[in-house]
TORFI-99181 format. One line per field, with one value per residue (C-alpha): residue number from 1; x, y, z. Coordinates in pm, whole numbers, always signed. Layout:
// residues N
tivex	[NUM|...]
X	[X|...]
Y	[Y|...]
Z	[Z|...]
This chain:
// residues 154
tivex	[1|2|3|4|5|6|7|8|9|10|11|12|13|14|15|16|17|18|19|20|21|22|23|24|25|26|27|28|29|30|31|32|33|34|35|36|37|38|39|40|41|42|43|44|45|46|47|48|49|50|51|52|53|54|55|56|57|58|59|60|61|62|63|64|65|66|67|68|69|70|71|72|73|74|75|76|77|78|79|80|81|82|83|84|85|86|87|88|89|90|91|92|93|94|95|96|97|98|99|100|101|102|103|104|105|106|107|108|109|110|111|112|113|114|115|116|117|118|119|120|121|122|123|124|125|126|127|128|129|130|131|132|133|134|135|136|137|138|139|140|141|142|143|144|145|146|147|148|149|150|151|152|153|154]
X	[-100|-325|-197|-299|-229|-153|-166|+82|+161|+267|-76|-216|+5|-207|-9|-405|-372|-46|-145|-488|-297|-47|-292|-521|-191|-131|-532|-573|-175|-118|+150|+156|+261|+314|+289|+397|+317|+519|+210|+366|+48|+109|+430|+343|-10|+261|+471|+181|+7|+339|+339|+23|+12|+314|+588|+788|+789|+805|+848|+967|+1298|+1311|+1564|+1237|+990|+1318|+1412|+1025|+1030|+1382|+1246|+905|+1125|+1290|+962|+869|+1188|+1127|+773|+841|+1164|+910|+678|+892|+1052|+731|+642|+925|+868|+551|+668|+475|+601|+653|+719|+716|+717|+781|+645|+597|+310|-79|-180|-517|-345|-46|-279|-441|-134|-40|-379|-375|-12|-95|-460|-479|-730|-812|-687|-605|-542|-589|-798|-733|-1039|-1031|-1231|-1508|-1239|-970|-1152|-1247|-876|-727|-975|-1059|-840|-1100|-1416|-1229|-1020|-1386|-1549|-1266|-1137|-1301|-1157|-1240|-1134|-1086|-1078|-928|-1007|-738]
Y	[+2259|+2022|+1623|+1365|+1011|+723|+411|+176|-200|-521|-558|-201|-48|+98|+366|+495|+585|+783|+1009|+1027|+1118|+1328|+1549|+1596|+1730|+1961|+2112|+2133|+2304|+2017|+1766|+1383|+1155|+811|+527|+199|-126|-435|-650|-880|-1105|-1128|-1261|-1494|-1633|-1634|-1873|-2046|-2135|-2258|-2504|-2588|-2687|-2877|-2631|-2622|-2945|-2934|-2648|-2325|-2202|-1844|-1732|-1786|-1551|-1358|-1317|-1225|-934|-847|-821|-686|-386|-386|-363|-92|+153|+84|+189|+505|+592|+606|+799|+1030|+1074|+1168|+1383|+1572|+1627|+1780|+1941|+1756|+1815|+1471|+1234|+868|+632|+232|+68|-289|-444|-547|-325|-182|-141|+64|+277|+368|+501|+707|+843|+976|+1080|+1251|+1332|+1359|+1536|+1250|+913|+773|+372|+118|-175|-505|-690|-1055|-1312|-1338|-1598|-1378|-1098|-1347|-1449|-1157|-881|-576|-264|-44|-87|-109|+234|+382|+316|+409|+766|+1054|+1210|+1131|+794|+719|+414|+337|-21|-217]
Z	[+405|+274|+265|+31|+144|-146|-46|-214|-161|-299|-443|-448|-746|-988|-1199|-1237|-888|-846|-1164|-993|-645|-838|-1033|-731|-533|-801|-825|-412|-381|-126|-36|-144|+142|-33|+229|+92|+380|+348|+458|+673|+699|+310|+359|+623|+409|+100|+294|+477|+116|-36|+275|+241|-190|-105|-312|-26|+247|+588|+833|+610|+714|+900|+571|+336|+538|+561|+200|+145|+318|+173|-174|-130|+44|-239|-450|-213|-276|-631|-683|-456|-677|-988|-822|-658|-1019|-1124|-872|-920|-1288|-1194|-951|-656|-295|-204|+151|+118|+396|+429|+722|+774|+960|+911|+609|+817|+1115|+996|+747|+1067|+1289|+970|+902|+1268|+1282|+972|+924|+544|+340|+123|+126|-266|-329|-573|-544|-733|-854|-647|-589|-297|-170|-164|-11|+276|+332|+301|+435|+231|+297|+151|+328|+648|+567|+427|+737|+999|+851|+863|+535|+170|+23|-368|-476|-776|-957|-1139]
């Protein structure tokens, strides 16, 4: 059977995407596999930055980096509940999985694991800045797979 891999994370929710991933599972009779990252080097920039500006003093407690990654797992089961509700109104085979690591670096093990036919995420529109900080998932992910990649822009 044919896979279709949709990216999701903290900042690569694009309800664009998952109607774009969801229709495309529908026209190629293949499964969605929706892989949602808790970016851990988010978290930890997150935390760094508040440091840094001063919103928080000192050395940040282990319960702050903590209670990050609490609630963007939360986040996570969230946004997979909606789409698997959708999903299932359409009647879309659906996985999901949660994994937490570097965003690249996990895409990777799950792109070999699963070896998709096309790869669907969202990207946000960010400064040069930003893309300098935090890397940019896409070009890495377009130059590393071998399958199709769609990029959808917020």
């Amino acid at each position: 059977m044919k896979k279709i891999l949709l990216i999701v994370s903290f900042l690569r929710y694009n309800p664009e995407s998952v109607e774009k991933a969801l229709a495309l599972t529908r026209e190629r009779d293949a499964e969605l596999i929706v892989f949602f990252v808790l970016d851990v080097e988010f978290a930890e920039k997150i935390v760094h930055k508040l440091t840094d500006e001063g919103w928080i003093g000192g050395k940040p407690s282990e319960q702050l980096y903590i209670s990050l990654l609490r609630e963007y797992k939360f986040q996570a089961e969230s946004k997979i509940g909606e789409i698997e509700r959708q999903a299932k109104q359409v009647g879309v085979p659906l996985r999901s999985l949660i994994k937490s690591g570097a965003i690249l670096e996990e895409t990777m093990k799950i792109v070999q694991v699963e070896d998709p036919d096309l790869i669907i995420m969202s990207r946000r529109k960010r400064s040069n800045l930003s893309r300098l900080i935090f890397g940019s998932l896409s070009s890495a992910l377009s130059k590393h797979v071998k399958c199709e990649v769609q990029i959808i822009d917020s």
